[in-house]
N, C-alpha and C positions, 0 to 999 in steps of 0.2 A: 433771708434778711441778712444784709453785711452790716456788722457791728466794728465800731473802731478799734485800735490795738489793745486801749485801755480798758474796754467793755469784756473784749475777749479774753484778760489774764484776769478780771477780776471773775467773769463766769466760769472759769478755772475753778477758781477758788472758791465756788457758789457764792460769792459775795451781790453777783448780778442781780441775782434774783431778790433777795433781800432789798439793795439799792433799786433795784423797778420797784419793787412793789410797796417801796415807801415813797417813788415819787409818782406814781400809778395811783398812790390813795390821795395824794397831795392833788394832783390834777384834776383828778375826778373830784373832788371837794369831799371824801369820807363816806366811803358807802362799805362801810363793815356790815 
């Protein structure tokens, strides 16, 4: 998977995953 330049310093910073997986739970409409 190629991710933009933006995605790739913030997956640096494990910020990526955080930011997926709160727009991941947003998309999916909440399936905690």
């Amino acid at each position: 998977k190629q991710h933009p330049g933006w995605l790739r310093e913030m997956e640096h910073e494990g910020k990526l995953i955080a930011w997926g997986e709160e727009k991941k739970d947003e998309a999916h409409g909440h399936h905690a």
